[in-house]
C-alpha positions as a Markdown table, in Angstrom:
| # | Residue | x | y | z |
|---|---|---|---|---|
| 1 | Unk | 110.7 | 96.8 | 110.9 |
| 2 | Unk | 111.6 | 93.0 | 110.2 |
| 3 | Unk | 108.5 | 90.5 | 109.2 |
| 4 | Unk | 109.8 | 88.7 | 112.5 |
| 5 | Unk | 108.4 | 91.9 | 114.9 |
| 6 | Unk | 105.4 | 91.8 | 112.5 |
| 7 | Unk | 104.7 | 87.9 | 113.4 |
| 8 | Unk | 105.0 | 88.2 | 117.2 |
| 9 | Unk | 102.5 | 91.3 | 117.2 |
| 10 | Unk | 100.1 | 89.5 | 115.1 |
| 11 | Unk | 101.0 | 85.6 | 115.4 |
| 12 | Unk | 102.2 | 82.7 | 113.5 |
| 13 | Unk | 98.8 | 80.9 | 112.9 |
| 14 | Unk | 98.4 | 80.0 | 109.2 |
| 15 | Unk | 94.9 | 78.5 | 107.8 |
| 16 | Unk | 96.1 | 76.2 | 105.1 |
| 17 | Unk | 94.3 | 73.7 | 102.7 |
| 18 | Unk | 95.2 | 70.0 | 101.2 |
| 19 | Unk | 95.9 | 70.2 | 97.4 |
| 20 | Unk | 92.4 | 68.0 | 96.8 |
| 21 | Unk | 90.4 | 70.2 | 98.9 |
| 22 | Unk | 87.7 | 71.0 | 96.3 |
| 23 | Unk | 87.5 | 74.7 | 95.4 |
| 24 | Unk | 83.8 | 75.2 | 97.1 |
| 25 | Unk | 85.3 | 74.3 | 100.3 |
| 26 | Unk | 88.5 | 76.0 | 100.2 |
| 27 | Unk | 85.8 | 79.4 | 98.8 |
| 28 | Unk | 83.8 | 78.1 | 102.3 |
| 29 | Unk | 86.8 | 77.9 | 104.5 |
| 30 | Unk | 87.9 | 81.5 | 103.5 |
| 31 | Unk | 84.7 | 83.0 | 104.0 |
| 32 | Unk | 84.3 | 81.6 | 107.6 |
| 33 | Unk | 88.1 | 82.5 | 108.7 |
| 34 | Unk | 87.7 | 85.2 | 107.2 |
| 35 | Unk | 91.0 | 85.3 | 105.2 |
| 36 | Unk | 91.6 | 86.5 | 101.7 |
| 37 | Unk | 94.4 | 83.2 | 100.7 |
| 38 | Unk | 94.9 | 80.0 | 102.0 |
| 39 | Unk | 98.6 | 78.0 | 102.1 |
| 40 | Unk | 98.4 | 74.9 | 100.2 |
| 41 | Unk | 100.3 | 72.0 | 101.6 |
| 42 | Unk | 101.1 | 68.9 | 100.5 |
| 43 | Unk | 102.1 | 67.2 | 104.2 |
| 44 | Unk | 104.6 | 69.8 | 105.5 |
| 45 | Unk | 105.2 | 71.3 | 102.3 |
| 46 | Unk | 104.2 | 74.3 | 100.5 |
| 47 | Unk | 103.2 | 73.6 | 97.0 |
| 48 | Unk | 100.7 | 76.5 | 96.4 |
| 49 | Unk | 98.5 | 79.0 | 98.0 |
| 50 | Unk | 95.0 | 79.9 | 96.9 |
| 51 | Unk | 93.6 | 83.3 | 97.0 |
| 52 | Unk | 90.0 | 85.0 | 96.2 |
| 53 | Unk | 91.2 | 85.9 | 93.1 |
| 54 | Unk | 92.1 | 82.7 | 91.7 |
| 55 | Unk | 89.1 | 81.1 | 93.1 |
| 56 | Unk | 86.8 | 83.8 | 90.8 |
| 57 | Unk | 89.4 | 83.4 | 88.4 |
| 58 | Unk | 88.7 | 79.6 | 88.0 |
| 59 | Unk | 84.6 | 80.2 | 88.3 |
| 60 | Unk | 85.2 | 82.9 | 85.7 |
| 61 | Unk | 86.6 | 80.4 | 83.5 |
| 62 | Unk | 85.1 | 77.1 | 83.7 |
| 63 | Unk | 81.3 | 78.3 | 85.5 |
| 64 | Unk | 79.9 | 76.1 | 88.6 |
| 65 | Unk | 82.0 | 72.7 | 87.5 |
| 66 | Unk | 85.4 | 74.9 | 88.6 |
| 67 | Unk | 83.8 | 74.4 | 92.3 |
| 68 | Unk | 84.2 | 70.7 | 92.7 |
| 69 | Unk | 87.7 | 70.5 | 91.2 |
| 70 | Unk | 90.7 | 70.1 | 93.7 |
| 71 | Unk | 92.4 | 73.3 | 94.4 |
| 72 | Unk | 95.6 | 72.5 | 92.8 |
| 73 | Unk | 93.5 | 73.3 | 89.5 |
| 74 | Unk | 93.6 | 77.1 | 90.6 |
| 75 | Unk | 96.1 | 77.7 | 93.0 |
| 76 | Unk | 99.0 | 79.5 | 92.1 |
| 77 | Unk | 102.6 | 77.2 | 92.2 |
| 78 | Unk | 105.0 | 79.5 | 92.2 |
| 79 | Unk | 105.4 | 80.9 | 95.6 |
| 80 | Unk | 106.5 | 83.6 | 96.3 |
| 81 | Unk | 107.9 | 83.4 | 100.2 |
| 82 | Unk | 109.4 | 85.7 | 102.9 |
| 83 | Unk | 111.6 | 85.0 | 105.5 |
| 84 | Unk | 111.8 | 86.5 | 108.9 |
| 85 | Unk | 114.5 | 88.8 | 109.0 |
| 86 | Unk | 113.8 | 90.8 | 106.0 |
| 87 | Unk | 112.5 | 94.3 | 106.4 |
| 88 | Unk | 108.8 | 95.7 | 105.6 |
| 89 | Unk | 109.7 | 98.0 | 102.6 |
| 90 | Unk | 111.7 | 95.1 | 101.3 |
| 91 | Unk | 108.1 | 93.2 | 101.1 |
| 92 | Unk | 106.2 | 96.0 | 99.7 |
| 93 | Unk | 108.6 | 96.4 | 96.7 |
| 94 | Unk | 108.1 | 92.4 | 96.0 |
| 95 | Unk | 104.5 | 92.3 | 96.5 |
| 96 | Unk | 104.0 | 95.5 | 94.4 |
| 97 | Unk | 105.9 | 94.4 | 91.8 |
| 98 | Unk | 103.9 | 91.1 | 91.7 |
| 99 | Unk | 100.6 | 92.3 | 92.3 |
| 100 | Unk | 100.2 | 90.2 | 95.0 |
| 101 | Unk | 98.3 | 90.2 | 98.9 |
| 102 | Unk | 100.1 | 87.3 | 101.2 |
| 103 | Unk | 103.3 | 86.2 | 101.7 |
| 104 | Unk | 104.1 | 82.9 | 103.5 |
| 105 | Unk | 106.9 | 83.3 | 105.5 |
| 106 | Unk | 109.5 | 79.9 | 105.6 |
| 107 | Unk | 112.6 | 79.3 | 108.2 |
| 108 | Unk | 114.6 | 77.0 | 106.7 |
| 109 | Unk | 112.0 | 75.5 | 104.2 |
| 110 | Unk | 109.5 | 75.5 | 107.9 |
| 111 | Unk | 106.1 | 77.4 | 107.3 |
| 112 | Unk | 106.9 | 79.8 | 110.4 |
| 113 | Unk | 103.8 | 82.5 | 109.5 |
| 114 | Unk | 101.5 | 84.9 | 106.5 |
| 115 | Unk | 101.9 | 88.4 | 106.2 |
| 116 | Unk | 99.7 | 90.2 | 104.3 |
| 117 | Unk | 100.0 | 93.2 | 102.3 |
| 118 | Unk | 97.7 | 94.9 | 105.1 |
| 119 | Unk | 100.1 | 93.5 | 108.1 |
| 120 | Unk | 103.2 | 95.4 | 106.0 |
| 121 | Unk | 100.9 | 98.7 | 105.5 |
| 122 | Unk | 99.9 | 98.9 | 108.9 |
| 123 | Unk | 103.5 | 98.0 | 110.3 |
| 124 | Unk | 104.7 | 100.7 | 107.6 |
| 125 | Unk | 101.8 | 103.7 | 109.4 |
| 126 | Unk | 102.8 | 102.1 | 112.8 |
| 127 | Unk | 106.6 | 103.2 | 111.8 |
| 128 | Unk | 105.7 | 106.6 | 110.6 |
| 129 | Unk | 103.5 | 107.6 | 113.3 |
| 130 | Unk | 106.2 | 106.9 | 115.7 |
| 131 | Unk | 108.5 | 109.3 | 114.1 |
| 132 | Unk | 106.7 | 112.1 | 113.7 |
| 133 | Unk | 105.9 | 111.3 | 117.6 |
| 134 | Unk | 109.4 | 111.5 | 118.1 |
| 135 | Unk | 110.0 | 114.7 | 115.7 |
| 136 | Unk | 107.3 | 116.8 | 117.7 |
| 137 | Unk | 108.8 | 116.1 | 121.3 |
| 138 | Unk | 112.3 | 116.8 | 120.0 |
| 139 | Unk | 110.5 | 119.8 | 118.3 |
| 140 | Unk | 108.8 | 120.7 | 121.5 |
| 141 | Unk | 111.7 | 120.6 | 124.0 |
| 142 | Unk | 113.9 | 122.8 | 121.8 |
């Protein structure tokens, strides 16, 4: 399955954030979208994303202050990005390897959607399920 099928089944809306959002209300804006990341843009362009982690991260290391800084304190820079016609299993490698949960995905340098690492996993089930559908007719009318 491409990361294209995965977007029109679940839809392109990305919740993003300014680089001088403070940290509190990028944490608050997470919570209430319920989203584990936000994209961080700088007008149209991506110049971070900001996850749970690296918002405990930054209370973990600097206390209560870290929650009035801009996000570009704590987000991470280098982004990694997908692009729509490359495959699930392609993803999972990347994100494994990484160790990481959300993926912007870019058209020519456009912000076009997020997958997540759950999107992939549950497009991955979706996959398998249909096979073995498949496998037990085929099985059956023999």
């Amino acid at each position: 399955m491409l990361v294209s099928q995965i977007l029109r089944t679940k839809g392109d809306l990305v919740f993003t954030a300014s680089p001088t959002e403070t940290v509190a209300a990028v944490a608050s804006q997470m919570l209430s979208r319920r989203v584990g990341a936000l994209v961080v843009l700088d007008a149209e362009r991506v110049v971070g994303i900001v996850s749970e982690r690296d918002v405990v991260r930054a209370v973990a290391e600097a206390g209560a202050s870290a929650l009035t800084r801009p996000v570009s304190s704590c987000m991470t820079r280098d982004v990694l990005f997908a692009e729509p016609g490359e495959t699930v299993d392609s993803l999972l490698g990347r994100m494994t390897d990484r160790r990481i949960r959300h993926l912007p995905v870019c058209h020519k340098e456009r912000l076009v959607g997020l997958v997540s690492i759950g999107d992939l996993v549950k497009s991955k089930i979706s996959e398998v399920e249909a096979e073995a559908d498949g496998l037990k007719a085929y099985i059956a009318a023999s």
